[in-house]
N, C-alpha and C positions, 0 to 999 in steps of 0.2 A: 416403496419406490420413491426416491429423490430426483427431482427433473434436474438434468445435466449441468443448468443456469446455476443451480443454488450449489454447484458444487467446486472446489477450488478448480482452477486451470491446471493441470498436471501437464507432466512432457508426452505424454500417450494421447489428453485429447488435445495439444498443439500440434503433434506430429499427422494425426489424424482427421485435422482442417476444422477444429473448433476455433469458429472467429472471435474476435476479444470482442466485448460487449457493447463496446461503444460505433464497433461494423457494421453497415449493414449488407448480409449476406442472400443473395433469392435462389443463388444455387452450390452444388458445392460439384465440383471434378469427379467424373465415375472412374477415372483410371487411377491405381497404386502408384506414386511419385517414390523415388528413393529413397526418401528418410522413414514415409509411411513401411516401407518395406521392412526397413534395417529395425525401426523402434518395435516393430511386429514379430520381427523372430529373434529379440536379442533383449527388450525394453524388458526392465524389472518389472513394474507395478503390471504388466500383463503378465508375468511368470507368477506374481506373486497372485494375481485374481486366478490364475489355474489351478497356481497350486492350492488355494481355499477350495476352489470348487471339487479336488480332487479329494480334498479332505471331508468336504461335507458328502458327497454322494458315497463315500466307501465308506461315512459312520452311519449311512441309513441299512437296516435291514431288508434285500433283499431275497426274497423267495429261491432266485437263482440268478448266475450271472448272466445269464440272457436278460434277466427283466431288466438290468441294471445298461445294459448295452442297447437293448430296445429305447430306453428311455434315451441315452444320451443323443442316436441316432436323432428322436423324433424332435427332442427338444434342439438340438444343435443345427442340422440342417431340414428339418421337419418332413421325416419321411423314414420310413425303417427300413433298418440295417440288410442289407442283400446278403444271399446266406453266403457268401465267400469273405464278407465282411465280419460278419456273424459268427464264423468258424477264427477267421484271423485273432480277433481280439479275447473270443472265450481261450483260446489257447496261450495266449499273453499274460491273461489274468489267472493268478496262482487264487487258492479258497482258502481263506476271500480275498477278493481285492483289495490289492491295497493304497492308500492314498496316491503313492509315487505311480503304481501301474494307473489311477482312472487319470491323474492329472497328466500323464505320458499318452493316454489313449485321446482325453480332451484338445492336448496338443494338436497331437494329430489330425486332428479333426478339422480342428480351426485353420490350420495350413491347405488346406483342400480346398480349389473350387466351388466345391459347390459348395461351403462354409460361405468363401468370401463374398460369392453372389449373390445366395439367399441369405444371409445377413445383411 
């Protein structure tokens, strides 16, 4: 893990209210501003961190695609999947999952509510 400071400023943490270092910031806006929106469903280097993540969770071996869906629920908005969610995404995912389907399901995820607020 690298703390945010040691890492260059990209257009994702500017659009996302990362102050330049010479600010000093005590708070930051709870509400989504327009650009934080458009960079959030449109901005590469977040397509591209999904699609990595889509790719490392469909090269792990799991036991069955519930564990793999169990997992994303609990890590992503930390709490597991309701079984109509459960049902939705087992039925999305072909055997086995594949990168494109977990990185499409992770999307989705993150576009939700309760993604944005318990994050």
């Amino acid at each position: 893990m690298v703390r945010a400071s040691l890492l260059k400023n990209d257009f994702l943490m500017k659009s996302l209210g990362r102050p330049m270092r010479e600010q000093i910031v005590s708070m930051r806006p709870s509400e989504l501003t327009t650009l934080e929106a458009i960079d959030l469903y449109n901005g590469k280097s977040l397509a591209d961190a999904i699609s990595r993540g889509g790719e490392n969770l469909s090269s792990r071996t799991w036991d069955n695609p519930d564990d793999l869906i169990r997992y994303i629920y609990r890590f992503a908005i930390s709490r597991e999947p309701l079984d109509n969610e459960l049902a939705t995404v087992r039925d999305y995912f072909s055997k086995p999952a594949t990168a494109s389907e977990v990185a499409d399901v992770l999307w989705a995820i993150m576009m939700t509510p309760d993604f944005m607020i318990i994050r």
